[in-house]
Structures are given as structure tokens and as C-alpha cells.
C-alpha positions as CSV (number, residue, x, y, z in Angstrom):
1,X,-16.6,11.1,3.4
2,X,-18.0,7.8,5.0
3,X,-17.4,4.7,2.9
4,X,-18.9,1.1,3.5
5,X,-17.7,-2.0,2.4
6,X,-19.5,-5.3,1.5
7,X,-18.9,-7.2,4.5
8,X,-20.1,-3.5,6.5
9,X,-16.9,-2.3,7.8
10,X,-17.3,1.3,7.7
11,X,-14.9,3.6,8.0
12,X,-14.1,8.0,7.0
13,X,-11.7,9.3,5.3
14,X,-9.8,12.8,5.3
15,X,-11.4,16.0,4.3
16,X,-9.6,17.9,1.0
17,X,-10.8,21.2,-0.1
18,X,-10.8,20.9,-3.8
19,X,-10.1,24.3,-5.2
20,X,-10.3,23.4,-9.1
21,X,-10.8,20.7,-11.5
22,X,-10.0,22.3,-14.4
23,X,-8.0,21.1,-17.3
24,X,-4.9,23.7,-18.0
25,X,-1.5,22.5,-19.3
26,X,0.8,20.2,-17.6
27,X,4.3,20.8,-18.9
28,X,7.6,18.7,-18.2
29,X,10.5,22.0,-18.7
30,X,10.6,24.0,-21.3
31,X,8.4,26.4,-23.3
32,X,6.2,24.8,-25.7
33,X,3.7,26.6,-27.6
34,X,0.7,25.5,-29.2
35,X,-1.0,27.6,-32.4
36,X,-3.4,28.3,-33.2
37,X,-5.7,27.4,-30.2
38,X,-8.6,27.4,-31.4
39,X,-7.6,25.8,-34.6
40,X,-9.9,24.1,-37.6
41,X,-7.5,23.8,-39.8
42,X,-3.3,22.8,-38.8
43,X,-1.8,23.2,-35.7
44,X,1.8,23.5,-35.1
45,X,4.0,22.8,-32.1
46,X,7.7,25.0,-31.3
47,X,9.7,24.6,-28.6
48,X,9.8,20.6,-29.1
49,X,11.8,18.1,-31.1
50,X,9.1,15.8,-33.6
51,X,7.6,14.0,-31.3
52,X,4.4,11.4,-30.9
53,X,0.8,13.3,-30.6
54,X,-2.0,11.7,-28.9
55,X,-5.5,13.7,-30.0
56,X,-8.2,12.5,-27.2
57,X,-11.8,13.3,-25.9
58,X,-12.1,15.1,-22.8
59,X,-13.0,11.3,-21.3
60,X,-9.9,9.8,-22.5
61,X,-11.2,8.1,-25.6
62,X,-8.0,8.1,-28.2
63,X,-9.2,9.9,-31.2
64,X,-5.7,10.3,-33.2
65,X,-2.6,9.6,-33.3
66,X,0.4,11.0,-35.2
67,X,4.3,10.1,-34.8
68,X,7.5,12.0,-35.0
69,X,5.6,15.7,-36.2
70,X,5.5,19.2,-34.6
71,X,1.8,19.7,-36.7
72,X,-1.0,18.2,-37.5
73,X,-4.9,18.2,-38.9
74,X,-7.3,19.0,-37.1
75,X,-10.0,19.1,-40.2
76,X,-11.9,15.6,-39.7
77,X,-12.8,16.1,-35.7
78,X,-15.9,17.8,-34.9
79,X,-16.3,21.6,-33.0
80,X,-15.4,21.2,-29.3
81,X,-12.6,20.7,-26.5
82,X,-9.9,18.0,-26.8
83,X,-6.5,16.5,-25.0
84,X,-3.6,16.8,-26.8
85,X,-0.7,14.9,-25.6
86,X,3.0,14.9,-26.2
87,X,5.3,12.1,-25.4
88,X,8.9,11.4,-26.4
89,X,10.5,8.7,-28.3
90,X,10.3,6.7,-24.4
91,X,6.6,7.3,-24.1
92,X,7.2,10.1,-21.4
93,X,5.1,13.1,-21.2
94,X,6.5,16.3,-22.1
95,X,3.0,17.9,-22.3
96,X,-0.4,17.8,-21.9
97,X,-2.9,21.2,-23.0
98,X,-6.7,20.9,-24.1
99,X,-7.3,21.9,-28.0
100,X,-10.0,23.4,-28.7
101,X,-11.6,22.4,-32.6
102,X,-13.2,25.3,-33.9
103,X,-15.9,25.5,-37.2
């Protein structure tokens, strides 16, 4: 790729194959399962202690949050694919996994 800068310096940078961009799961250890996925009504989360649950758009816009729970509503979002999050009491990330919001 050939980048410019303002002042016209210009300069190439490496070439990466990019194999996917996908969203999957990103887990931290463990097993941790997700149900039911798709969902429209609860979810529920095992293989976790309660924990803090961030509920985002694909773009990262934070949509809900809920605290020290293994389930949670999914009834007020509309259809379509969503980032759940899982983070600890420290704000580290045990898990992330795309939800999907069904009718």
C-alpha cells in the first residue's frame, strides 16, 4: 500500500494477506456457552461466574448494559446481529461472541 503524508513524504508499507474479517468468538480459557443463539426472548450464560454484559452494534455503539448476571433480555432490540461482551469485576475480557436478535 502507498501512503502520502501532508508535507508529501511518501512512503509503502508491507503486504498482509487477509484471510478473514469475520466476527467469531474470542474467548479468554474456559468453556462458555451462550443460549439460545438466536434468541428473542432471554439468554443465559454457563460456564461463567455473574459477570458485567456489554450488548453493542456491530459498529461499536453501546446498546445495553447489565451487571453481575449470567442472563439477560433481549426483547426491546430490534431483529439483527450484535456484540456481546463479557468482562470481570476488573473490566478484563473473558469473552466476546456476536448475538444474533431474532423476531
Amino acid at each position: 500500500m502507498a501512503v502520502e503524508n501532508e508535507q508529501g513524504c511518501k512512503d509503502t508499507s508491507d503486504v498482509y494477506k487477509v484471510n478473514s474479517v469475520s466476527i467469531g468468538s474470542i474467548a479468554t480459557g474456559g468453556s462458555i456457552l451462550i443460549y439460545p443463539n438466536p434468541a428473542n426472548n432471554m439468554v443465559h450464560i454457563s460456564g461463567v461466574e455473574p459477570a458485567h454484559i456489554t450488548i453493542s452494534t456491530i459498529e461499536g455503539r453501546v446498546i445495553k448494559t447489565y451487571n453481575k448476571t449470567n442472563r439477560f433480555s433481549v426483547e426491546g432490540l430490534s431483529s439483527g446481529a450484535y456484540l456481546l461482551k463479557i468482562t470481570d469485576a476488573n473490566n478484563n475480557v473473558i469473552h466476546i461472541e456476536k448475538l444474533i436478535k431474532s423476531e
